[in-house]
N, C-alpha and C positions, 0 to 999 in steps of 0.2 A: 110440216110437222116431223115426216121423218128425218130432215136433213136437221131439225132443231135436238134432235134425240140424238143423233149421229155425234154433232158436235159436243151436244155434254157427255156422253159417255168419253171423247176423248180428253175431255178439261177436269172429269171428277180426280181421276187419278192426284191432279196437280194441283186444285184445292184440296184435294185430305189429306195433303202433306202439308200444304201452307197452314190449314187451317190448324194441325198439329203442332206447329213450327213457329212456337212463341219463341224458340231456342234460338233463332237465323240459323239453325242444321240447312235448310233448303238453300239459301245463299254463303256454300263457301266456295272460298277460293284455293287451291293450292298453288303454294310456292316453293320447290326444292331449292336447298341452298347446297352450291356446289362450287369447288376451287381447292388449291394446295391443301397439305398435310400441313396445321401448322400455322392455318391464316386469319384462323378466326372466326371458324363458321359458327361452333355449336357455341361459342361467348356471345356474338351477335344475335344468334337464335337466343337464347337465353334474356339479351337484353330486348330485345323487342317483345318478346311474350311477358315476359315479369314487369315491366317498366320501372325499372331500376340498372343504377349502372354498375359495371363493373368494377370489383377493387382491386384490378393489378395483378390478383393471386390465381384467378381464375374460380372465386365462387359462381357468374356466371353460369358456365358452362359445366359446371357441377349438378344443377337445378335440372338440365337437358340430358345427361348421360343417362344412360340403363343398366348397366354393369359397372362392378367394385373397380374391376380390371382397365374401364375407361376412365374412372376418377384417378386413379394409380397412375395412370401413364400420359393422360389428359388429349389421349386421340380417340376419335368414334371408331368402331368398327361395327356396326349394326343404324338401323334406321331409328332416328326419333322423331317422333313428332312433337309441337306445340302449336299454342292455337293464341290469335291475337282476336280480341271482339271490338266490335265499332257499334257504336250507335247512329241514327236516323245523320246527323249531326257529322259526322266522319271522325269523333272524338273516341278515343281506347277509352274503352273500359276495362280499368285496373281496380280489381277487389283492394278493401281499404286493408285487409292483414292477408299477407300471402302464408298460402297452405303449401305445403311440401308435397301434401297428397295430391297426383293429377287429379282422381275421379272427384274431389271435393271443390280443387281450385276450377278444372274446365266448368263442373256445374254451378258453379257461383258466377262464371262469364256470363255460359251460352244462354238464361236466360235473360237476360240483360243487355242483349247484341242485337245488331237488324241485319249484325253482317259477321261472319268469322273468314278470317284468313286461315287457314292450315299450314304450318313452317314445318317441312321437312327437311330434317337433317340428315344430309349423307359422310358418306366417307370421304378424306382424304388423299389416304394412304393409296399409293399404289397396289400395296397387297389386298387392297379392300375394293378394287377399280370394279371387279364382278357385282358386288352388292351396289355398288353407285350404280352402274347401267341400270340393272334391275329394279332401284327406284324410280329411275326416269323414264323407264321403260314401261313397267310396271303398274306404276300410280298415276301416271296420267298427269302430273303438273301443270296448270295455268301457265307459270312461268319459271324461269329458272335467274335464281339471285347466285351470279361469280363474284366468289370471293379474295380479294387479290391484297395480301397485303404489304404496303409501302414500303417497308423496310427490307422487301425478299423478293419482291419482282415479280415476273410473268417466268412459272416452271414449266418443266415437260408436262405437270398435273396438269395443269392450269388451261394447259392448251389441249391435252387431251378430254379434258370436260367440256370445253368449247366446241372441239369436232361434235362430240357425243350429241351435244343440244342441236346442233347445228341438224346432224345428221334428222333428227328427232321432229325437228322443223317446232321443236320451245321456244317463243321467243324470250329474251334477256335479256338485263339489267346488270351493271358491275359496281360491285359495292367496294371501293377502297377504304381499307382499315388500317389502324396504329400510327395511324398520321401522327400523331403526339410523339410517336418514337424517333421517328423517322426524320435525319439528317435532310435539309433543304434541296443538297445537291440527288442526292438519292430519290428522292419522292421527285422532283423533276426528272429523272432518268424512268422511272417507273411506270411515270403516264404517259411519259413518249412514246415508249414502247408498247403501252395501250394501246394509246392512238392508232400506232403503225400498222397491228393485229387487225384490229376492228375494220381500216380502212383496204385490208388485204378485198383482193377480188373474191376468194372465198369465203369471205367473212361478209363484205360488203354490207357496212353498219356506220350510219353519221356516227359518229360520239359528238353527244353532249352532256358537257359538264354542270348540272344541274343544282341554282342556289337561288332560285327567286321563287316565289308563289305563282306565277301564271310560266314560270319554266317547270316545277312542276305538276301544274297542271297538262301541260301541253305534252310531256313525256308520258303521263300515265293514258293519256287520250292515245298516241299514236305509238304506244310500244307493241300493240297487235300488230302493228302493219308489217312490223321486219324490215322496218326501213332506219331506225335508229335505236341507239345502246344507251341508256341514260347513265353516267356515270357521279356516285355519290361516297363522297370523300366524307370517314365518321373516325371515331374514337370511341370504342366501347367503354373507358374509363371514364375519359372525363367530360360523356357525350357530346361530341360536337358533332354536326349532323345527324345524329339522331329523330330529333324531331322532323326534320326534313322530311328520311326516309320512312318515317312512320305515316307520316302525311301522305307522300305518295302509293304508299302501299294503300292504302284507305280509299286512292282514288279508281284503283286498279278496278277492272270487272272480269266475270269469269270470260275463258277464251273459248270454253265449249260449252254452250248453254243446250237446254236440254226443250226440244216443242212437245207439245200434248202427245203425238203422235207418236214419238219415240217411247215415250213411257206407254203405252196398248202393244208394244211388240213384244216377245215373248222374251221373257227375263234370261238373263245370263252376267254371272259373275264372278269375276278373275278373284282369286283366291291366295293373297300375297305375302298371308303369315299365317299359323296357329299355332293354340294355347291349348293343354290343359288345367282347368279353373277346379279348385275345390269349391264340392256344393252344387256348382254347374256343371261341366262335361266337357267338353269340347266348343271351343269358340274359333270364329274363325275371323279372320282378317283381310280385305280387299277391297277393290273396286266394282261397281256396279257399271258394266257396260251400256247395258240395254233393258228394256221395261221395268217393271214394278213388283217388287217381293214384299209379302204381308205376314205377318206372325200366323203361324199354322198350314206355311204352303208345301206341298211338298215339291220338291226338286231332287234333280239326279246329279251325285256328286260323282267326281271322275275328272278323265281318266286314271284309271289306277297301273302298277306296274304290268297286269295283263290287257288294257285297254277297254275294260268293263265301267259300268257307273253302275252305283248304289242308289235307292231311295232314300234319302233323310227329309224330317219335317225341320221346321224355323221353327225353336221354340220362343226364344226373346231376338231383338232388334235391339242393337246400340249406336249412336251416331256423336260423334264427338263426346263421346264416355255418358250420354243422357237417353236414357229409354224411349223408344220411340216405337210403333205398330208400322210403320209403313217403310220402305226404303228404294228411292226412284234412281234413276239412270244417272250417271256421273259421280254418285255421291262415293267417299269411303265410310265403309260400311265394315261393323262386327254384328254376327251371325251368331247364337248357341242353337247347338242343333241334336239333332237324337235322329238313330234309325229307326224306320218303319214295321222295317219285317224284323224276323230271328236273328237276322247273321245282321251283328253290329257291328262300329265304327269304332275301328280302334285310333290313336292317334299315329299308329307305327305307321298304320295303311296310308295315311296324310303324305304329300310331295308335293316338290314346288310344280310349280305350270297346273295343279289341279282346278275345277271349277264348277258353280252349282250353275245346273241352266234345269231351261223349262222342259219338262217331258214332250210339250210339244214340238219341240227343236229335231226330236229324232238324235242325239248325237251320237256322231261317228268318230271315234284316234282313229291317227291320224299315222303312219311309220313314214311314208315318203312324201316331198315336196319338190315342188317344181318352182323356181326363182329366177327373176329377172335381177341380178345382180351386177354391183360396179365393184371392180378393187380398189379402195384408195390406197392403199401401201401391203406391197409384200417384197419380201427381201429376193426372193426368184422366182417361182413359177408352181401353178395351184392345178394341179392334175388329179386323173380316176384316185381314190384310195386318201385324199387330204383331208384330217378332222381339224374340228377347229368347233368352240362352245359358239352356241347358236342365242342370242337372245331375241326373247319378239314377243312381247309384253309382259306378262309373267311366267313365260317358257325358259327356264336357261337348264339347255343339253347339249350336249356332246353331238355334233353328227358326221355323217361320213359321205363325203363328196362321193358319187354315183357315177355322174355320166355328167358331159361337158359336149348341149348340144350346138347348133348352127354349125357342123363341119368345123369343132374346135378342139384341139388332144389336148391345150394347154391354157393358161389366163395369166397374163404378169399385169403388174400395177399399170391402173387407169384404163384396162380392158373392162369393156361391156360385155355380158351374152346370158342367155341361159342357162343352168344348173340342175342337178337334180340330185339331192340329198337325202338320205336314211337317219333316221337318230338310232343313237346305238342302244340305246337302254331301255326305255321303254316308248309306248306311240303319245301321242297328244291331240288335245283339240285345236286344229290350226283350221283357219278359212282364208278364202284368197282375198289379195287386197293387204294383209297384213305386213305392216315393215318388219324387216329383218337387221340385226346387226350381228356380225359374229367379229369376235378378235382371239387372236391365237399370238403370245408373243406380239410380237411388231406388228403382226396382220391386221389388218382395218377392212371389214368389206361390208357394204349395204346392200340393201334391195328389199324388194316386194315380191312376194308368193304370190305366182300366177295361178297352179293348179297344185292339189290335195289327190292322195291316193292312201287310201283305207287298208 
């Protein structure tokens, strides 16, 4: 009897989400779309969430911008989201009149879905490369869809988002587009040089060029493994391969599925945008790492510029723009929230890397870390005194190389060893185990945080 009581207290959590979750909120998937400035991310996000295609001008990719300034100039520089719904069937469902307004059109999907995809769109731009890590980083991705298109080849971007996932260990898919544009000889020069990438010993990735039903089938079954790259050749104008890729995405499953167990550990959650809402107050925007958050809990937000956490309660739960009471581990999640006590929440006090966790967590920021670090490229040599922006999940600061131990004064490209780092500005919530990516200019380096020091 006890061990029957044990068990349901860990499976309630996960029925009174399901049971909630006529929406599919509890089964989504996300997918960041990442490749050149220029190739065609936010038109192909556009056509796969509206199912409608493109006319040439770029109305597309107008439907997915967030800024006057991205219509004007037709590049992203900030994160958007869109959402594609499947029913039991594996068939989209596409509302019969599309609404401009998200909150209107996602809630005409999600309930109506057994399944949502999440399509995040990132930047292209090199000047915007900060904000891409930081979603891939950040949000946590199922998968990452590269953008490459025909007519412009494999760029420095291209291959710089490739390390990134790489680094990240996301597995990925490469979406070739404007195949309609694109000269015979050129789109053959294009996939060769695909090929040659994916086949490098770094990369180490079958490609397969994917155009039959049980091809795939068989690409969405084994693209967990990291053993192959499905590649899918489309036309946003005048859909060719679309239906394909929509097909395959449908057959996708999540990559980090969540056990009853997970959701009983004490809640914490990365905190990767905010708003302020008239009416409302403060909303906040992020991933839910670990256990279970319920409308009226309180949690302690932080760290702040002196390394303190605040009291706030949950007042509302949103989950793909639809109200919900409950919000479980892996999901992305908005927050409205209010302080407890006197001294409130302003939205100035808000930064990035902040996060709500459970007061039973005890949290400690975090000023120095200890790292097992690789260089993959620096132009000479990384000694006491080198900064260089730090990301590692939804942390991105400034830190300042310490100490360079195992009997090392120096580290050049493709040296292993230990590190120990200060951030300069202010501390954070960091635990070991955590990946690290920092670039600095040309600088490239990875690694995992061994030890934390308060």
């Amino acid at each position: 009897d006890v061990y029957k009581r044990q068990q349901q207290d860990l499976i309630s959590p996960l029925e009174e989400v399901k049971t909630q979750n006529v929406a599919g909120i509890f089964d989504t998937l996300k997918i960041a779309t990442i490749g050149n400035v220029d190739a065609g991310k936010s038109t192909l996000t556009g056509v796969l969430s509206k199912g409608m295609p493109d006319d040439g001008r770029g109305c597309a990719r107008q439907r997915v911008f967030n800024y006057s300034h991205e219509v004007e100039n037709g590049r992203t520089s900030s994160i958007a989201y869109e959402i594609m719904g499947f029913d039991d069937a594996g068939n989209q469902i596409i509302p019969e009149h599309f609404n401009a307004n998200k909150n209107k059109y996602w809630a005409d999907i999600t309930p109506r879905s057994s399944k949502i995809v999440s399509l995040i769109d990132l930047c292209g731009h090199e000047k915007y490369l900060k904000t891409t890590i930081y979603g891939l980083a950040g949000l946590e991705p199922d998968y990452a869809m590269i953008i490459v298109a025909a007519n412009m080849g494999i760029s420095k971007m291209t291959r710089e988002h490739l390390g990134i996932a790489l680094a990240l260990k996301i597995p990925f898919f490469v979406v070739v587009t404007k195949i309609d544009l694109c000269p015979e000889n050129i789109y053959k020069e294009t996939m060769g040089k695909l090929m040659q990438i994916l086949k490098l010993q770094s990369v180490n990735r079958k490609p397969i060029l994917v155009n039959t039903q049980k091809e795939i089938e068989t690409a969405a079954q084994l693209l967990p493994s990291d053993r192959i790259c499905p590649i899918y050749c489309v036309s946003s104008v005048s859909n060719v391969g679309i239906p394909e890729l929509v097909k395959f995405i449908s057959l996708l499953d999540r990559r980090i599925t969540v056990t009853p167990q997970e959701l009983n550990q004490p809640a914490e959650y990365h905190i990767s945008d905010n708003f302020l809402v008239t009416g409302v107050g403060i909303v906040l925007n992020g991933v839910m790492k670990s256990g279970t958050i319920k409308v009226n809990d309180v949690l302690l937000l932080g760290p702040d510029s002196t390394g303190s956490f605040k009291p706030v309660q949950i007042k509302s739960i949103h989950i793909n723009r639809v109200p919900t009471s409950v919000a479980v581990a892996g999901q992305c999640v908005c927050f409205s929230i209010r302080a407890t006590k006197k001294d409130a929440v302003n939205r100035q006090d808000l930064r990035k890397g902040m996060c709500l966790i459970d007061p039973k967590l005890k949290p400690q920021a975090v000023w120095e870390f200890e790292a097992q670090i690789t260089v993959l490229h620096h132009a000479s040599t990384l000694k006491v005194g080198y900064q260089a922006m730090v990301h590692s999940g939804v942390i991105r600061q400034n830190a300042t190389l310490m100490e360079v131990k195992e009997d090392k004064s120096l580290m050049r490209s493709q040296d292993r060893g230990l590190v120990r780092f200060r951030f300069m500005y202010s501390p954070e919530y960091l635990k070991e185990g955590e990946i690290i990516l920092m670039r600095e200019g040309r600088t490239k380096i990875i690694g995992e945080i061994t030890n934390v020091f308060t």
